[in-house]
N, C-alpha and C positions, 0 to 999 in steps of 0.2 A: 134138544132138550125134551126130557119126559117129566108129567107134572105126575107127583103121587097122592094119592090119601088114602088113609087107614086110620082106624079106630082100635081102642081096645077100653074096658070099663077102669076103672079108677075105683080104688076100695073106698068106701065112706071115711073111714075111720083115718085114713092118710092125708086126704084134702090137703091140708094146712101142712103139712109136713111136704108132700110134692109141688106143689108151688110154692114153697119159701126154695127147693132147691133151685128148680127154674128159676128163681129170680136173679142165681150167680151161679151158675153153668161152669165146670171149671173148664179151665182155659182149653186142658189138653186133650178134652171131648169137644170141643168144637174146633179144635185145628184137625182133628182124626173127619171129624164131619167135612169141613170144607176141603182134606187132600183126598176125600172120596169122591170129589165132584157132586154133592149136595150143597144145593143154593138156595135161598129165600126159603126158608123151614121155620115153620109155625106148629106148635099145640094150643090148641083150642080146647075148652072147659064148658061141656053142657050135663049139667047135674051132675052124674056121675061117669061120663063119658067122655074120652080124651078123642079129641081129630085132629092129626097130623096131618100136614099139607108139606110138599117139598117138592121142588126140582132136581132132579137131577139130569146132569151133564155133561158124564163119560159116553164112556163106548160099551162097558160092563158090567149090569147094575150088580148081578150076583157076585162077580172078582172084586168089588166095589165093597159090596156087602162082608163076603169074607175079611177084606182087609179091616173092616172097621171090628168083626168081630173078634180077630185077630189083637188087637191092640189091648194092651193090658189097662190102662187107663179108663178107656169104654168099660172092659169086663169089671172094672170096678165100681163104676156108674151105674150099671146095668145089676148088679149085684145089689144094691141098692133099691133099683127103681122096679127091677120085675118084683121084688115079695107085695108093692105098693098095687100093682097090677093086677088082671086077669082080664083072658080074653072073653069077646064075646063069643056068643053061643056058635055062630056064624062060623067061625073061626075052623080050619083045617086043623086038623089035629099035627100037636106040633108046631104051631105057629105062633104066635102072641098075638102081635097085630095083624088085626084083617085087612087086605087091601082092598080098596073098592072103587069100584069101575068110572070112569068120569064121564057123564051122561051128556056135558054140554060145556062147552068154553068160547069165550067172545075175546078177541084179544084186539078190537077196535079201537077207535085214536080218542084221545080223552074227551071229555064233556067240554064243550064248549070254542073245540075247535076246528078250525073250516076246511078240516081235509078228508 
């Protein structure tokens, strides 16, 4: 398993409109997300700035990625959700989201127990 995050900015003026969609995801962008072997996938909301977090859990993140870009479904989501977008500055050209390095991870045994 590989953990991801990436960021990209969030236009002001969409706010309200990108989080009422997240609130009901349709069905056949998250079946496309989980037969890509992404698991526990979060967006995070700081001012104007979206952080995705996700695991993934193939063998091929890029064959992975094709397939989900592939799907028509996504393309319609995504049609949608990049005009709401722009990347940051940061950002490879060509890219949307930035990916960014993960500097530290503890995956020790929970609070309060004696192992």
């Amino acid at each position: 398993m590989r953990r991801y995050a990436q960021v990209i900015q969030l236009r002001p003026e969409f706010k309200d409109e990108y989080i009422r969609y997240h609130e009901k995801v349709w069905p056949g962008v998250l079946a496309t997300i989980e037969a890509c072997n992404i698991r526990n996938y979060s967006i995070f909301l700081h001012g104007s700035l979206l952080v995705a977090y996700l695991e993934y859990h193939g063998e091929d993140f890029e064959a992975d990625m094709r397939r989900m870009a592939a799907d028509p479904e996504t393309q319609r989501w995504w049609s949608i959700m990049d005009p709401m977008q722009e990347p940051v500055a940061e950002a490879p050209a060509g890219t949307r989201w930035l990916e960014l390095p993960e500097v530290f991870h503890f995956d020790g045994a929970p609070i309060g127990s004696d192992s």
